[in-house]
Each structure stands twice: as structure tokens, then as C-alpha cells.
C-alpha positions in Angstrom: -24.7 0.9 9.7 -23.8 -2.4 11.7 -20.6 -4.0 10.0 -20.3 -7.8 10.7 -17.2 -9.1 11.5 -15.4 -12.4 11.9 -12.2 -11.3 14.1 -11.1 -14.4 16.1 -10.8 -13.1 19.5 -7.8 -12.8 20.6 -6.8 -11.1 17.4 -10.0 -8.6 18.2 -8.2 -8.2 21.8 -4.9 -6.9 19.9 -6.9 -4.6 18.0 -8.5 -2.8 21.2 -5.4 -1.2 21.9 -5.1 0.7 18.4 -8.9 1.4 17.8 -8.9 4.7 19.2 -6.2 5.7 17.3 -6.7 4.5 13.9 -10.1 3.0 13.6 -12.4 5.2 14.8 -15.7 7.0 13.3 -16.4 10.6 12.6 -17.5 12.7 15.3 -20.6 13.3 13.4 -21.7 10.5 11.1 -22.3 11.3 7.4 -25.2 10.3 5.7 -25.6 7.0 3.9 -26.4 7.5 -0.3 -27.0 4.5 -2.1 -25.5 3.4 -5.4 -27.0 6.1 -7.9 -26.2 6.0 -11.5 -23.1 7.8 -12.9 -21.8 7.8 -15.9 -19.0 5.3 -16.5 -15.5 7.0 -16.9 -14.3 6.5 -20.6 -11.6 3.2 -20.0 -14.3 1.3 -18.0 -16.4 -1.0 -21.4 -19.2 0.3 -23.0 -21.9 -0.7 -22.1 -21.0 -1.6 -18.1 -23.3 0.2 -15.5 -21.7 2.7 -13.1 -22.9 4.1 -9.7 -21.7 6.2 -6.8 -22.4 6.7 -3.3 -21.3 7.3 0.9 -21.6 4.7 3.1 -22.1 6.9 6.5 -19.0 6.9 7.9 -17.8 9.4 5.3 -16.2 7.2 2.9 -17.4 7.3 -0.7 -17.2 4.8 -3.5 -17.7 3.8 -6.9 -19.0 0.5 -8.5 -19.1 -0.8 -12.0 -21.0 -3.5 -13.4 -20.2 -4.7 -16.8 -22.7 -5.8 -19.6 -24.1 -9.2 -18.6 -22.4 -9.8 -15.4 -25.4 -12.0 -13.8 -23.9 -12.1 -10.5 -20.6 -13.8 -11.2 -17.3 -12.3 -9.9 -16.4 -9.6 -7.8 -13.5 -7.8 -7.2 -12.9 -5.3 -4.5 -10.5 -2.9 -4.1 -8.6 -1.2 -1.5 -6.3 1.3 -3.1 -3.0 2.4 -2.4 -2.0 5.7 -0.3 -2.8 6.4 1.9 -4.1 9.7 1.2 -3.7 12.8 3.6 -6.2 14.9 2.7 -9.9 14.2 3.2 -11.7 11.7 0.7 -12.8 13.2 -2.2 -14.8 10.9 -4.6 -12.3 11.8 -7.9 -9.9 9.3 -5.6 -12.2 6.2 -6.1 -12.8 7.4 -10.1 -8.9 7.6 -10.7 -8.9 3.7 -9.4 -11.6 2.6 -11.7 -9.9 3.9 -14.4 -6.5 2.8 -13.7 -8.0 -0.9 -13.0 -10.9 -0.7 -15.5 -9.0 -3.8 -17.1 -10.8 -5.8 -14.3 -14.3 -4.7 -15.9 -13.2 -5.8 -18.9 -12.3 -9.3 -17.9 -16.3 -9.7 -17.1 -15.7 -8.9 -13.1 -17.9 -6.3 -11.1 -15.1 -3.7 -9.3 -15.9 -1.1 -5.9 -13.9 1.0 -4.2 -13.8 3.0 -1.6 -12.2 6.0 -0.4 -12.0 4.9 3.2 -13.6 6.9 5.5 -11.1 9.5 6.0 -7.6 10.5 5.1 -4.5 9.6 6.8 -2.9 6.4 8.5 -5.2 3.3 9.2 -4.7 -0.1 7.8 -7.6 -1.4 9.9 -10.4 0.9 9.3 -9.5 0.9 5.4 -10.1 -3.0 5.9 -13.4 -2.0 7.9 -14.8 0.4 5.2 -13.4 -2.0 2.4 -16.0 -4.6 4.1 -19.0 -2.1 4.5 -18.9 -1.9 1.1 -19.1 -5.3 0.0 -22.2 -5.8 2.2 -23.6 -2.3 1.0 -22.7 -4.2 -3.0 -24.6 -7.6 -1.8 -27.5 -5.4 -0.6 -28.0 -3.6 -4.0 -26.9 -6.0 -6.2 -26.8 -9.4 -4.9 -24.3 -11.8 -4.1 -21.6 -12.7 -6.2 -20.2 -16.1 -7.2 -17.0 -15.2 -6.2 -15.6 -12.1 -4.4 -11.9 -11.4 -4.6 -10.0 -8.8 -2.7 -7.4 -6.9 -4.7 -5.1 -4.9 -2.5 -2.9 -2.2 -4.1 0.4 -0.6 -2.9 -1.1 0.2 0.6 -4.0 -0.9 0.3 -2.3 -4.9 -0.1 -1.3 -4.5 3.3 -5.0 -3.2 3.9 -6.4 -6.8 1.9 -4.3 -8.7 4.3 -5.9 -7.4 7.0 -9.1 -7.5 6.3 -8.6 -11.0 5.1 -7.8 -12.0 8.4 -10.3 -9.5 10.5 -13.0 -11.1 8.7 -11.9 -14.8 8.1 -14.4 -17.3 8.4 -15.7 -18.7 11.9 -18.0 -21.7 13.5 -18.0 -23.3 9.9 -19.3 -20.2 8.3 -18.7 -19.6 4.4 -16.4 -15.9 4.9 -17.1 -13.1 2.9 -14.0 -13.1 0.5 -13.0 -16.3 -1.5 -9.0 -15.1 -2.9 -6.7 -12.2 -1.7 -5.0 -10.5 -4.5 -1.9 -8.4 -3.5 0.0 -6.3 -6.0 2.9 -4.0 -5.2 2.1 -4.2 -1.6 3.3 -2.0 1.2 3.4 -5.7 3.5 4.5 -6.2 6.6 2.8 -3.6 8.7 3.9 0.0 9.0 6.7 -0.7 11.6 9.1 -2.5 9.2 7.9 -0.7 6.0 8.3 2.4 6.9 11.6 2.5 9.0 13.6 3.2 6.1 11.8 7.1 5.8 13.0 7.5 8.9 16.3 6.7 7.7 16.0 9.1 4.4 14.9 11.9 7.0 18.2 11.5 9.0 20.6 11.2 6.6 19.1 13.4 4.6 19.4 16.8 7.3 22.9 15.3 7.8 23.8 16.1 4.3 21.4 19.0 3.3 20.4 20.6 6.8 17.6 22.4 5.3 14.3 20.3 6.5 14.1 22.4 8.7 16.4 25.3 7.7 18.7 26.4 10.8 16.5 29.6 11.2 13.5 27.1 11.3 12.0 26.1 14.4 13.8 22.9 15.4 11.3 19.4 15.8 12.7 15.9 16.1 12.6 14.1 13.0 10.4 11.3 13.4 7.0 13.8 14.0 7.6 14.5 9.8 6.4 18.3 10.1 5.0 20.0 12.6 1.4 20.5 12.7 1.5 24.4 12.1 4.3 24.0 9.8 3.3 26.3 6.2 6.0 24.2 4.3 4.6 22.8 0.7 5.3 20.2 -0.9 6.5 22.5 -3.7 8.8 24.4 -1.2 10.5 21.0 -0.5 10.9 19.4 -3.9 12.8 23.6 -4.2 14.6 22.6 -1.1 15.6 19.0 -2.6 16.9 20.3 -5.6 18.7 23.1 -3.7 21.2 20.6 -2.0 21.1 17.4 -4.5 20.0 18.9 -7.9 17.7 16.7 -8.1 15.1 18.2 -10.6 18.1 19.0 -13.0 19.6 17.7 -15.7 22.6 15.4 -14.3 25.3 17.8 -16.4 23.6 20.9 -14.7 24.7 19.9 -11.1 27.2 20.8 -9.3 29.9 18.4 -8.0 28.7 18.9 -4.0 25.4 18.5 -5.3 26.1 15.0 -7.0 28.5 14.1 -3.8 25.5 14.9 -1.9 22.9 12.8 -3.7 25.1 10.0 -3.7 26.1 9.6 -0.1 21.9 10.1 0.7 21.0 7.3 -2.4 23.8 5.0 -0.7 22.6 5.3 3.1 18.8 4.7 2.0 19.0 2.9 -1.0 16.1 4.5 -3.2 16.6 5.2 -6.8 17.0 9.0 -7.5 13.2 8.6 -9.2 11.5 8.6 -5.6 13.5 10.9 -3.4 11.2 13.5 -3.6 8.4 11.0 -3.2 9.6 9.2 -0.5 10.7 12.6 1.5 7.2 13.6 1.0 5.8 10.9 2.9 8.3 11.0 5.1 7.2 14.7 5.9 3.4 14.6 5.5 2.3 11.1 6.4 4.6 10.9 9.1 3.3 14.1 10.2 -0.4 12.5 10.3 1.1 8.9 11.6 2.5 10.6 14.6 0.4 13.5 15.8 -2.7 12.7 15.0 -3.2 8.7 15.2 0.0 8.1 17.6 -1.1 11.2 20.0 2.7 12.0 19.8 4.5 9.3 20.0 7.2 7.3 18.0 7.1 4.1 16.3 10.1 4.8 14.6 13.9 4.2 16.2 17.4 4.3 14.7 19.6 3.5 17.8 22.5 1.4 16.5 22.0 1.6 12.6 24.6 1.8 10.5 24.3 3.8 7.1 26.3 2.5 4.4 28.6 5.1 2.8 32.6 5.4 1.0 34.9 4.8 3.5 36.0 8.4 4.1 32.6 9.3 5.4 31.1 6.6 7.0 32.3 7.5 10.2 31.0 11.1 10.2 28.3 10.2 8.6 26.8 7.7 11.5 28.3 9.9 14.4 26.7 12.9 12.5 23.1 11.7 11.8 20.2 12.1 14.5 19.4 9.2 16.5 15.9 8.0 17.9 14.6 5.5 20.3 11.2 4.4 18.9 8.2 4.2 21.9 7.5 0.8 22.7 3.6 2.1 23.3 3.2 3.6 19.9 5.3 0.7 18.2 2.7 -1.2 19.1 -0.7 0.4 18.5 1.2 0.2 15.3 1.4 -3.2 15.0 -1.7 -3.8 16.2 -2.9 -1.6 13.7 -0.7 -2.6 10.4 1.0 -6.0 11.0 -0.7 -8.9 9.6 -0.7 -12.0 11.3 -0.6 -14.4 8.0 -3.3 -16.3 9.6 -5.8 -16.6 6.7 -7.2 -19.5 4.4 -7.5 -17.8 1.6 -5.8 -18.8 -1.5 -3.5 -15.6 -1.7 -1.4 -14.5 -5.2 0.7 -11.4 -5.4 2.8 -10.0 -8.2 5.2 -7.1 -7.5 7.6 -5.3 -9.7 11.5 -6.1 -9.4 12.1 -2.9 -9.6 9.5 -1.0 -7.7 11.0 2.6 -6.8 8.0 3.4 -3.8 7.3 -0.8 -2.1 10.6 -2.3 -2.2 10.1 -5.6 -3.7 11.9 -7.1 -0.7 8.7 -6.3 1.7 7.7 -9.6 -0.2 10.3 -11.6 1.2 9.1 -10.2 5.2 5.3 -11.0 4.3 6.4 -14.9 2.8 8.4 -14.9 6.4 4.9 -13.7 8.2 2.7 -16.7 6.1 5.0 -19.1 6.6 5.3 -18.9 10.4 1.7 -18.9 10.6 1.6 -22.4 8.9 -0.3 -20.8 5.7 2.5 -20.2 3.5 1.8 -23.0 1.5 -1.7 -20.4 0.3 0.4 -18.1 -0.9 2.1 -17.3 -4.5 3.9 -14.8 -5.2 5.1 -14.0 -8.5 7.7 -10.9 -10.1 7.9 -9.1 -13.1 10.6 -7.4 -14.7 9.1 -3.4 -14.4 9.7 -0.3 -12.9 6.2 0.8 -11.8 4.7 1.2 -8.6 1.0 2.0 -9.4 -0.1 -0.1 -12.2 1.5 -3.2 -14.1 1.0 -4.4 -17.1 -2.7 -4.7 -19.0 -2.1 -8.4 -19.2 -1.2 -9.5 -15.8 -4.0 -8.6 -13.8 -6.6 -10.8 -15.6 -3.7 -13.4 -15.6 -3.6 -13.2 -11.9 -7.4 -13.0 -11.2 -8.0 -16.3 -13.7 -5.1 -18.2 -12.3 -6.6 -17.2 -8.9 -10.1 -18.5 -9.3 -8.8 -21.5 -10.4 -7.4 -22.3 -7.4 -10.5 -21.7 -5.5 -13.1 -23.5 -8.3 -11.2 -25.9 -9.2 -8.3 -26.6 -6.6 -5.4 -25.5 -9.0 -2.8 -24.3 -7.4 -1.0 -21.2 -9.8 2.8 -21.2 -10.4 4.8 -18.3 -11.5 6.1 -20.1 -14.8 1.9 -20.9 -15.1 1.0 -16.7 -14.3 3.3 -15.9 -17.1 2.0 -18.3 -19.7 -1.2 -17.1 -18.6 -0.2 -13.3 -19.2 1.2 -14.1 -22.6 -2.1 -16.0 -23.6 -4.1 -13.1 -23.0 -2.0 -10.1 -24.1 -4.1 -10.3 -28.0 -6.8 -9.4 -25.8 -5.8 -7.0 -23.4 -2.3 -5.5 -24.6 -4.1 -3.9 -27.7 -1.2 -1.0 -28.2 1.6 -3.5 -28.0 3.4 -1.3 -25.2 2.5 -3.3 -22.1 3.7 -7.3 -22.8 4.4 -9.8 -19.9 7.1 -9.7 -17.6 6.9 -12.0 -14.8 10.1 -13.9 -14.1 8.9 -17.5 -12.6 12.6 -17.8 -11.5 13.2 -14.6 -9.2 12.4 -14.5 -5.7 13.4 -11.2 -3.7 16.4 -11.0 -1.4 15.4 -10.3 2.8 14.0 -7.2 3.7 17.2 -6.4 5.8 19.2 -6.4 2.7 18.1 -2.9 1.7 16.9 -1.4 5.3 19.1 -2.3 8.0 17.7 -4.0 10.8 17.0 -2.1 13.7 17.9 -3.1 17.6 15.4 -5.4 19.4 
């Protein structure tokens, strides 16, 4: 399947560098299915039409259509992750129903899986495209199409909205950019800090890897023939931190222990596990598989926060590595977005987001603005603790308030977003649980503030 794209070129020169690594097909193309009828999953409205499908490159996908939809607005989604494993279709059915609040609103949703698992920002932008042409094919073309970019998958939007921005006066084939709890920035910067959390974390635990394991620098996550489980680990976790137990069940090293690694990184206790896990498995896939070895990640000259009377030890004590200048930036190449896009761009993340620290915000205002488009982007916080889905409310506020801005050339405010939110909460917050939260007022402190900065 030929897949159009706008890249200017010497943004499609940077990519060359990292295509090998990240963006490449199958060996053996799978074969293309076209939407076929399925049976909508119980949150998506009655009465909305539902298909699946595989685009040929091996990613699959689900659509939904809701009653009366008359080619008006669609949204697609690139979802959060990424995932490790290869794509199984449940993974594009588990978005649809966690987002089925966007077929309600009266807007057509697909997904994708992307086309395998693993690391790759740009061909999750690539197959997040082939599926909006394979929609447009089948179904016609919408009104309006929106990207909505999820956790990872924001960072993944951003990217495609500048791969396949519009060129020689043509219309482009996305209108708004939607980005919600985004992972933004590129992978070099938002992922430093699991580097960090592998460090300090042997320092204190020295059990990933045991010292009758074989030995592997840190950065690689696991090695390849490594039998550990994810089980084994969260065992291994609770071992040395008691995390897993009741606080009044652990012992006093294990709660000294947990707080000098929560005070180095600076992750709530909630995502320890999670965040070790990616720091284990992804890394594992970032390294050896798309980075043929090689580092992205350095911590020469950080310093780890800690009490006074272990600070020293601590920094002497924790393992240091110099990241690979190649690898950093097939990376970058990869990940980083540029901030050069025209589209009219909103984003809500949660102030207290335990997995995308809200402060990645503050690094992708920093990317718009030096690319002279800052001034297309509003970003808005709410006052939650979730990573994976927000309130019921807030997405159609967003996607309203955002095609506004494109129809009729109003610009959204975060004190606007909420009042939005509210308006609509008799409609969509029917159990009374979910409310509005966004505080027009907050804007998130720099990045460096909770991951130190590493050396140039």
C-alpha cells in the first residue's frame, strides 16, 4: 500500500538516519483486510457501526461510526504504550472502549495497533496515517479530521502532524492535534529519568540483576535471553522496598530503602513497579533491537538528590553511563518533534500524572515556541491522578473547543475548556464520579525540576 506523505525535506533527510531502525516494514508483508463488520463493544452507542481490519504491514485496527454520522468529524487515535509484544487486535478494542466517549459526542474514532510492537514514534505516525487513507477509501472523507494522541501515542500525533503537514498550498490531511497525557519531547529527555530509577535503584536493592546473575550494563534494560518476569521483579521490588505491602508491614530498611529510591527519581510509590518495568522491558527492545546496541541514555555528572548523610555515597556509589552520540540521535530523529506544525494544537494533562510527568509539558511549550508556533498551542491541567484516561467530560470539551478554533477561528482558553467541561458533564458524567477538573491557572514547572539535567 503506497502511503502519501508531506515531510518537508530536510525534516525527511533527518529521518533517513533512523528509518532502518524504527520505521521499517515486516520482512514479509501481511495481507491487507478491509473494514468488515464487528460487533460494537458494549460502551461504544447503540446503534454506531463497528468494523475491523489489517492494513498490510501487520498493524490491525478498529473503526466506529455512530448513528447518523454523514461524514462529519473524525477522530483518530494513536494510543499510548508502546506495547512490547506483537499487536494483537484486543489492543485497538480496549482503546475504543476506554474513548468510546468520542463516539458519543457524534465523531467517527480508528485506531490502530501499529504495525508491530516495540519502540517507534515514527512508524506509529506512518501506520496512524495509512489508516486514515484506508478510512477515506471506505467511508469517505470527513469534514473535519482530528488527531488525538494518548500517553505515547501524543508524542506519536506530534509527529505525524509534522511528517505529514501540508505543502505547495495543499489542504493536509489532519485539521487539529489533540494531545492528552503525552509522553512529549522525544524519547531522549522522557525517558532519561528510567535510567536514573535503574541506577539508583541496584545501588540500594542490588538485585536487578542478583549478584549470582550474569552482570549487563544497565542501560540495555534486560538481556535478550534473560527468563526474568515481570512477576519475578514486582517479587524482587517488594523484597528490598516492600512495596506491595501494607506500609505497617515493612520493615524499617525496607522503608529507608524506598525512600532514598522515591527521593533520587521522584515517582510516586504508585509507579515504581511500573516505571522499573519499562525500564526493564522497553529498554530492553529500545536498545537491542531498534538501537542495534547502542545507548541513548547517559548519567555522567548527575546528581541524585538524597538526606545529607547519604548523598555522597549515594552518587559515588550509583553506576555511571556515557550515552552514544550515534544512537542519541537515531533517537531524536526518531522521537523529537520539531514543533513545526500549523495545526491548531490543545492538550490537557493531569497535575498529578504518576507515568508522563506533567512537566514534559513545559519541554514541548519550550519545542513550539522556538519553532515560532507556540502561539497554536493550548495547553490546559486538571487536578487528577490518572495517566490513561481523564475525566468523561473533558474530552468532548476539548474536541468542541478545538473545532472551534479551526471552523470558526476561536482560539480556546483554559478558564474557557473548563466552562466547557462543566456545561457538558449532564451529558456525559451520568454516574456523578468523574466532574471537571481543569485548573485555568496552573502551568507546570521545567522539566529539569524533577529529572536533572544531564551534561551536554
Amino acid at each position: 500500500m503506497h502511503l502519501e506523505r508531506r515531510a518537508r525535506p530536510a525534516f525527511a533527510a533527518a529521518l533517513t538516519a533512523a528509518a532502518a531502525l524504527f520505521a521499517t516494514l515486516p520482512a514479509q508483508a501481511a495481507r491487507v483486510e478491509g473494514p468488515r463488520a464487528a460487533t460494537c463493544p458494549a460502551p461504544v452507542p447503540e446503534g454506531a457501526r463497528c468494523y475491523t481490519g489489517a492494513d498490510g504491514t501487520g498493524a490491525l485496527y478498529w473503526i466506529a461510526i455512530p448513528r447518523d454520522w454523514n461524514r462529519g468529524v473524525l477522530v483518530m487515535h494513536a494510543h499510548g504504550g508502546p506495547e512490547t509484544g506483537p499487536p494483537k487486535l484486543e489492543r485497538s478494542e480496549e482503546d475504543l472502549k476506554r474513548w468510546a466517549v468520542t463516539v458519543k459526542a457524534g465523531y467517527a474514532w480508528a485506531g490502530s495497533t501499529y504495525r508491530r510492537g516495540g519502540y517507534g514514534v515514527t512508524m506509529a505516525a506512518e501506520d496512524t496515517e495509512r489508516l486514515r487513507q484506508l478510512f477515506v477509501r471506505h467511508f469517505g472523507e470527513p469534514r473535519r479530521t482530528l488527531l488525538h494522541g494518548q500517553s505515547y501515542g501524543a508524542g506519536v500525533a506530534a509527529k505525524a502532524a509534522e511528517l505529514y503537514a501540508p505543502a505547495g498550498g495543499a489542504k493536509g490531511p489532519y485539521d487539529g492535534l489533540l494531545l492528552t497525557s503525552g509522553v512529549l519531547g522525544g524519547g531522549n529527555s522522557a525517558y532519561d529519568f528510567r535510567l536514573d530509577l535503574r541506577v539508583v535503584y541496584q545501588y540500594v536493592c542490588r538485585n536487578h540483576p542478583k549478584p549470582d546473575e550474569p552482570q549487563y550494563p544497565l542501560w540495555q534494560g534486560l538481556p535478550l535471553d534473560a527468563k526474568l518476569t515481570r512477576k519475578e521483579l514486582a517479587e524482587r521490588v517488594r523484597e528490598c522496598t516492600g512495596v506491595g505491602l501494607p506500609a505497617a508491614q515493612r520493615t524499617p530498611e525496607q522503608a529507608a530503602r524506598l525512600k532514598t529510591i522515591l527521593t533520587a527519581v521522584k515517582i510516586p510509590e504508585r509507579s515504581l513497579v511500573g516505571h522499573l518495568n519499562w525500564a526493564t522491558w522497553l529498554f530492553q527492545d529500545l536498545t537491542q533491537l531498534r538501537l542495534q546496541g547502542r545507548n541513548p541514555f547517559g548519567n555522567v555528572g548527575v546528581s541524585y538528590a538524597a538526606a545529607p548523610a547519604e548523598a555522597a555515597a549515594l552518587n559515588a556509589g550509583v553506576p555511571r553511563y556515557a550515552a552514544d552520540p550515534q544512537a542519541q540521535g537515531a533517537l531524536a530523529a526518531d522521537s523529537q518533534p520539531t514543533g513545526r506544525t500549523a495545526l491548531p494544537t490543545v492538550g490537557l494533562h493531569a497535575i498529578h500524572d504518576p507515568t508522563a510527568f506533567v512537566e514534559l509539558e513545559n519541554a514541548y511549550r519550550r519545542i513550539r515556541d522556538a519553532a515560532g508556533t507556540g502561539d497554536l498551542l493550548v495547553q490546559s491541567f486538571s487536578d487528577e491522578r490518572e495517566h490513561s484516561y481523564l475525566s468523561d467530560s473533558e474530552y468532548p470539551a476539548l474536541f468542541a473547543a478545538l473545532l472551534d478554533w479551526i471552523d470558526k477561528g476561536e482560539k480556546p482558553t483554559p478558564a474557557g475548556l473548563a466552562q466547557r467541561c462543566a456545561a457538558l458533564m449532564p451529558r456525559y458524567d451520568t454516574d456523578g464520579r468523574n466532574g471537571c477538573h481543569i485548573q485555568p491557572a496552573w502551568q507546570p514547572p521545567p522539566l529539569e525540576s524533577r529529572v536533572p539535567a544531564r551534561a551536554p
